[in-house]
C-alpha positions as a LaTeX table, in Angstrom:
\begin{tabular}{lrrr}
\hline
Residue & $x$ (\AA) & $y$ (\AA) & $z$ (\AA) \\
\hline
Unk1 & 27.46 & $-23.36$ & $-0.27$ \\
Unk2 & 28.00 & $-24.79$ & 3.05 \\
Unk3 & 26.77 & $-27.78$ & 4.50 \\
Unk4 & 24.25 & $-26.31$ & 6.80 \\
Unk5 & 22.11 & $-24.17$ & 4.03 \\
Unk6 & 22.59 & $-26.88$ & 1.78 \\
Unk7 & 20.31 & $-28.88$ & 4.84 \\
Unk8 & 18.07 & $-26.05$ & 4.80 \\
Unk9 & 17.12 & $-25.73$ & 0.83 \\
Unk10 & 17.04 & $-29.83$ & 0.82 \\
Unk11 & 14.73 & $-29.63$ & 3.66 \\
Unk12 & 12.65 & $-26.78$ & 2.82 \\
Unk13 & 12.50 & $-28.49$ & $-1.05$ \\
Unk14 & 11.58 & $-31.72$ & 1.25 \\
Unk15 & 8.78 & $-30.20$ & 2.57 \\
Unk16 & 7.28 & $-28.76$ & $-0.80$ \\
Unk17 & 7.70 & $-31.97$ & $-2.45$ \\
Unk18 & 5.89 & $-33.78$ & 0.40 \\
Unk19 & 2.96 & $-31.16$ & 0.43 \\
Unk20 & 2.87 & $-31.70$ & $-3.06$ \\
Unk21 & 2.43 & $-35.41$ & $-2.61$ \\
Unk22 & $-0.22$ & $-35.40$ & $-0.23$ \\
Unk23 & $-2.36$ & $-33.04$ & $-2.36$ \\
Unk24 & $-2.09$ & $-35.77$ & $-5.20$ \\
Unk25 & $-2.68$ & $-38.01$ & $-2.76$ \\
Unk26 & $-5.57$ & $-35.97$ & $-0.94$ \\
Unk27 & $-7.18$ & $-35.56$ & $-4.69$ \\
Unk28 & $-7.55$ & $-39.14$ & $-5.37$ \\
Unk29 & $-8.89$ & $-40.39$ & $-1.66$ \\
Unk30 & $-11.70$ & $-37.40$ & $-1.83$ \\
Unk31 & $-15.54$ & $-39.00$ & $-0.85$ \\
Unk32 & $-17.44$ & $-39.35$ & $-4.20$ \\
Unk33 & $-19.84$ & $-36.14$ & $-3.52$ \\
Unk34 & $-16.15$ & $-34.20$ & $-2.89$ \\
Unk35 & $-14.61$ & $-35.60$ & $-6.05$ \\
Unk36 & $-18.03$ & $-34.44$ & $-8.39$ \\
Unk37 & $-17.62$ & $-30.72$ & $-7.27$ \\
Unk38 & $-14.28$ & $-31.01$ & $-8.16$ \\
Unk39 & $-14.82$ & $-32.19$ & $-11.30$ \\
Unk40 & $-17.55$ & $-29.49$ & $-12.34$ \\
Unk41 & $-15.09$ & $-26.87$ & $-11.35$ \\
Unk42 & $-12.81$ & $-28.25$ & $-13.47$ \\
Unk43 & $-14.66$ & $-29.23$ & $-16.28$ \\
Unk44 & $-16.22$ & $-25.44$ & $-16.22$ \\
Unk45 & $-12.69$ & $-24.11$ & $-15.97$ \\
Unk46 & $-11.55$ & $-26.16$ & $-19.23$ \\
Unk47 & $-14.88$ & $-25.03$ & $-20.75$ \\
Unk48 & $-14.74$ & $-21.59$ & $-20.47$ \\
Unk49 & $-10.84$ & $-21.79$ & $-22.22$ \\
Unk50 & $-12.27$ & $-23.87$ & $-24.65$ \\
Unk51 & $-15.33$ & $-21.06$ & $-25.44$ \\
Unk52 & $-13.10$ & $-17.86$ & $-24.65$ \\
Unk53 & $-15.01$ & $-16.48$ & $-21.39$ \\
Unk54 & $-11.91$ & $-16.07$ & $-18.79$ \\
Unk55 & $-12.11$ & $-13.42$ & $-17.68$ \\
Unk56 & $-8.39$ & $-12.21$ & $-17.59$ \\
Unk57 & $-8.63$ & $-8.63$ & $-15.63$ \\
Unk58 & $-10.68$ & $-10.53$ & $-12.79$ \\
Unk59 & $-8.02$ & $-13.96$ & $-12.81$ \\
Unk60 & $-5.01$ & $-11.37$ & $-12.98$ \\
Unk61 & $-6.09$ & $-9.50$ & $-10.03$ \\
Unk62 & $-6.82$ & $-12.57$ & $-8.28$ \\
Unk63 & $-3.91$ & $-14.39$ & $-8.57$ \\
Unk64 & $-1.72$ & $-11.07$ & $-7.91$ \\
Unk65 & $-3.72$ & $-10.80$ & $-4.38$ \\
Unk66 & $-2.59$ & $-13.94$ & $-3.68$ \\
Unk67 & 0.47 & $-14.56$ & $-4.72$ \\
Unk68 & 1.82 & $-11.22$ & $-3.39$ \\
Unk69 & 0.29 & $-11.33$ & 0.08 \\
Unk70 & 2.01 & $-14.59$ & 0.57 \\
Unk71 & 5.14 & $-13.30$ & $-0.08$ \\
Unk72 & 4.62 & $-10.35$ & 1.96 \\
Unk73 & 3.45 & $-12.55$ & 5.14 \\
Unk74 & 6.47 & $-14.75$ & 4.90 \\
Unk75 & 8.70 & $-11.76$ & 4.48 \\
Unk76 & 7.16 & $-10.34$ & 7.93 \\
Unk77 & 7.14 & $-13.58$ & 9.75 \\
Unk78 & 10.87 & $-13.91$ & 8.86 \\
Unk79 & 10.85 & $-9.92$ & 10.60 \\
Unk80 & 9.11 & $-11.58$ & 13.86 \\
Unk81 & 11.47 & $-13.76$ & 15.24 \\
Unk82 & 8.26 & $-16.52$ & 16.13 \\
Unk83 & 7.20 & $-17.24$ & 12.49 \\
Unk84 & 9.46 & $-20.38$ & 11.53 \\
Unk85 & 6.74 & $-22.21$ & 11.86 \\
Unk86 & 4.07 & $-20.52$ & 10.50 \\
Unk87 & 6.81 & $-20.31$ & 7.30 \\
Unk88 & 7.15 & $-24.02$ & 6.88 \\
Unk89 & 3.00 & $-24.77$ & 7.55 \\
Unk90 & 2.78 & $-22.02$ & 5.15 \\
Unk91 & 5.35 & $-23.61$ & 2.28 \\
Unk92 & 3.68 & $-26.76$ & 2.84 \\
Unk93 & 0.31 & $-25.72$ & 2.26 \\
Unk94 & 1.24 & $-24.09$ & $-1.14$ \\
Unk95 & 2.85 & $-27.30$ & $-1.99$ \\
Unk96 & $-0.34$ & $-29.23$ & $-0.90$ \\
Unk97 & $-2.42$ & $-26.73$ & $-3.06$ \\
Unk98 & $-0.13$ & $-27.41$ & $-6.53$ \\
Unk99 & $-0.35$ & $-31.46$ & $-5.67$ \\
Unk100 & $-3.95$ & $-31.27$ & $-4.68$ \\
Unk101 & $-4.51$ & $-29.24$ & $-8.72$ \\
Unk102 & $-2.56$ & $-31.85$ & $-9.78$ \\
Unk103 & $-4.09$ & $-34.99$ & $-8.52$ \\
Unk104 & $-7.52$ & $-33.65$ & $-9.29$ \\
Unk105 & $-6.98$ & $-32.84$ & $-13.69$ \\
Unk106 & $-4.90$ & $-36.13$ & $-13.47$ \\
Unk107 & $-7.85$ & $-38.01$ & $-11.41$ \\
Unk108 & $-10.47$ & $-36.44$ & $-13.73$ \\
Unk109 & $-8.89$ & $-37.10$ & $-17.16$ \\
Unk110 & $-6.41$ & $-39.95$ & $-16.55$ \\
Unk111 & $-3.52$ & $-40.55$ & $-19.12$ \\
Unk112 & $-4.86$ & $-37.41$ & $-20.86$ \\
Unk113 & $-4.28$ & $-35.32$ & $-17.51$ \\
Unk114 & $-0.57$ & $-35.49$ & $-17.20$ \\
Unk115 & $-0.40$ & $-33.14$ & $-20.19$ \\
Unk116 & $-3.47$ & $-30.69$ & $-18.98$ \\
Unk117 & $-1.53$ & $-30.96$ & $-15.33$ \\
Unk118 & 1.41 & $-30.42$ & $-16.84$ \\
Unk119 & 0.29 & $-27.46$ & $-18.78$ \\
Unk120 & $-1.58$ & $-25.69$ & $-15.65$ \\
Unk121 & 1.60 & $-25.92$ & $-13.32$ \\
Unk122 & 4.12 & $-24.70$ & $-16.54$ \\
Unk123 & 5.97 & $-22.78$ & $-15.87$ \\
Unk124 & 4.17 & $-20.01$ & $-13.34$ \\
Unk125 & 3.61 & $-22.90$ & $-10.85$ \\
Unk126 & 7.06 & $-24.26$ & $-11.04$ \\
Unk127 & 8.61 & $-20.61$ & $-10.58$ \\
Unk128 & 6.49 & $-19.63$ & $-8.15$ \\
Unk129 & 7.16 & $-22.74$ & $-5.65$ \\
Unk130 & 10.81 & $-22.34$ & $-6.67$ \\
Unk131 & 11.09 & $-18.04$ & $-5.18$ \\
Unk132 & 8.60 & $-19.58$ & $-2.24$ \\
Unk133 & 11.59 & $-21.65$ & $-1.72$ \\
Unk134 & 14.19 & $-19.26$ & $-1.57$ \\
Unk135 & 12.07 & $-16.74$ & 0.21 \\
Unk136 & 11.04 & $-19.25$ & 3.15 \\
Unk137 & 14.93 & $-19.98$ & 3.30 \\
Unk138 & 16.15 & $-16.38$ & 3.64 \\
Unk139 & 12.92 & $-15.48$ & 5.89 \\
Unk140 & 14.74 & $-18.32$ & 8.51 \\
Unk141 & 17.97 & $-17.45$ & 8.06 \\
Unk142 & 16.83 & $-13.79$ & 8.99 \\
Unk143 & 14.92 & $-14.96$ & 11.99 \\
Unk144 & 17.59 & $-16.98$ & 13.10 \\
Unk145 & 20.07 & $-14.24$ & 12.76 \\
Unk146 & 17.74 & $-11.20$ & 14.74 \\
Unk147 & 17.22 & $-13.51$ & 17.37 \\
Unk148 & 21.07 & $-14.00$ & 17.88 \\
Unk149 & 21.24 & $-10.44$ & 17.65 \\
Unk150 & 18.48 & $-9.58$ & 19.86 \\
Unk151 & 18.77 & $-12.09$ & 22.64 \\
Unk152 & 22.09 & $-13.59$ & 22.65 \\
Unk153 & 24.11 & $-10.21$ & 21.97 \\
Unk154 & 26.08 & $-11.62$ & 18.59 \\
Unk155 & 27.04 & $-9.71$ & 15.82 \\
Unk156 & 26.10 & $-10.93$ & 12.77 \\
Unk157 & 26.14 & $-7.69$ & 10.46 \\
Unk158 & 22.04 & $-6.64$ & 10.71 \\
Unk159 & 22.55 & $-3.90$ & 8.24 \\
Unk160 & 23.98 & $-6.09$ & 5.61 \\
Unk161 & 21.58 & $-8.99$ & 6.28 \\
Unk162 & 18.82 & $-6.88$ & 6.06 \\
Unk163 & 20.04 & $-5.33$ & 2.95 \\
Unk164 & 19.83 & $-8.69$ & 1.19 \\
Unk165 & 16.85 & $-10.16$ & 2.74 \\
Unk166 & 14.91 & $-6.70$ & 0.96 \\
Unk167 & 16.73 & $-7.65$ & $-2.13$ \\
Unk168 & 15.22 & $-11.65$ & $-2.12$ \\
Unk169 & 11.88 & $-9.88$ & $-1.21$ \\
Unk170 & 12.13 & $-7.73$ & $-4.39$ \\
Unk171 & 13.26 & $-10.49$ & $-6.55$ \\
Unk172 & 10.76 & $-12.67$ & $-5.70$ \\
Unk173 & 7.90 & $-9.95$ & $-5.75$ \\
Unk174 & 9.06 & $-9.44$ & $-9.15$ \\
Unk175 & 8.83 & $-13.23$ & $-10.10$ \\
Unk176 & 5.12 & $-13.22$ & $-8.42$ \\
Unk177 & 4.28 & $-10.68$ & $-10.68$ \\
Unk178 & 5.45 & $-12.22$ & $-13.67$ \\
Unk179 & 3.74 & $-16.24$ & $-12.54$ \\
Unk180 & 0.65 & $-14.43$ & $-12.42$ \\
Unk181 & 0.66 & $-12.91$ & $-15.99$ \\
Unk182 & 1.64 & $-15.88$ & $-17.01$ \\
Unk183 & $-0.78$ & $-17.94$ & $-15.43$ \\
Unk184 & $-3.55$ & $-15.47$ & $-16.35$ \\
Unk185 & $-2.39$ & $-15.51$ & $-20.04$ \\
Unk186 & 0.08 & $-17.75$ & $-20.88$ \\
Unk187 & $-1.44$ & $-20.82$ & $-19.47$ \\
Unk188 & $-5.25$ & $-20.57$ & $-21.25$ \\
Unk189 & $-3.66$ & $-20.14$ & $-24.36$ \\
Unk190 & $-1.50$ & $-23.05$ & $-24.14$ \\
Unk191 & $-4.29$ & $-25.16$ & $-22.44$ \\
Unk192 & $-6.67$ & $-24.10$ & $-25.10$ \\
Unk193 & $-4.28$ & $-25.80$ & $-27.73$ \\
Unk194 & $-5.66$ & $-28.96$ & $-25.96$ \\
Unk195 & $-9.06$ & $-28.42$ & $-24.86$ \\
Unk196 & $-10.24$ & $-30.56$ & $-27.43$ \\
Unk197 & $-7.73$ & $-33.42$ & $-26.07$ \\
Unk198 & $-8.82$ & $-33.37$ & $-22.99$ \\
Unk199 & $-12.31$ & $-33.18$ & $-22.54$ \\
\hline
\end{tabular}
């Protein structure tokens, strides 16, 4: 790998960890009125594990929206030349969102949290940041490379490129698809295992 894309994944990685951090951060600093809604969502989440009314068809469907029309709007903004930025506010919010879950079971249930946190990132969370990752890298590497092409009249083999950036967006539609089944069912069973732990 050379040294310039190895500056690119430890920046991009960078910026997820620091979104990350300032949803943990964000979590714990909420007002009082903030942190109680929170905490009822939470709580009604863990509750309705605990009593077996998810309803999976609904979360599945949900989760699929979401996590494959990110990856489709990165994908496009890497098409569009302008969307480096919108890429990194975009990778940065999805870190913020995974701290800010974080922060919030860890606030709610202290020592006991790490392991409910733990469970609700594991592993859908922790692939899905890790293909957002990879995506947002290839997305700027493609913009990068169509502008050179476009406006600066260099040849850097479009046909090829564009090959492989399809391929990434495959791969990590794929891995989308797979986060949110496990998500939907993998991660209520498991958390259900501790239900009784944790609230």
């Amino acid at each position: 790998m050379h040294i310039k894309q190895k500056k690119k994944y430890i920046f991009l990685i960078g910026l997820a960890v620091v979104g990350i951090l300032f949803g943990v951060v964000f979590s714990f600093i909420l007002s009082n009125s903030d942190k109680l809604l929170v905490e009822s969502s939470i709580n009604n989440f863990f509750n309705a594990i605990e009593h077996n009314e998810i309803y999976y068809m609904d979360g599945l469907f949900s989760s699929l929206f979401a996590g494959l029309l990110y990856i489709v709007i990165v994908w496009f903004l890497g098409i569009s030349i302008i969307g480096i930025p919108i890429i990194l506010f975009l990778l940065f919010i999805k870190g913020f969102v995974m701290g800010f879950s974080i922060g919030s079971i860890i606030s709610i249930y202290k020592t006991k949290g790490i392991i409910g946190a733990f469970l609700y990132i594991f592993p859908h969370h922790i692939l899905s940041i890790i293909s957002y990752i990879l995506l947002c890298y290839f997305a700027i590497v493609f913009s990068k490379r169509l502008f050179d092409y476009l406006f600066l009249k260099k040849e850097v083999g479009l046909k090829k490129l564009m090959r492989k950036y399809i391929k990434i967006f495959l791969i990590c539609f794929v891995v989308s698809i797979l986060c949110s089944l496990s998500e939907t069912f993998l991660a209520p069973a498991l958390l259900k295992l501790f239900t009784n732990y944790l609230i």
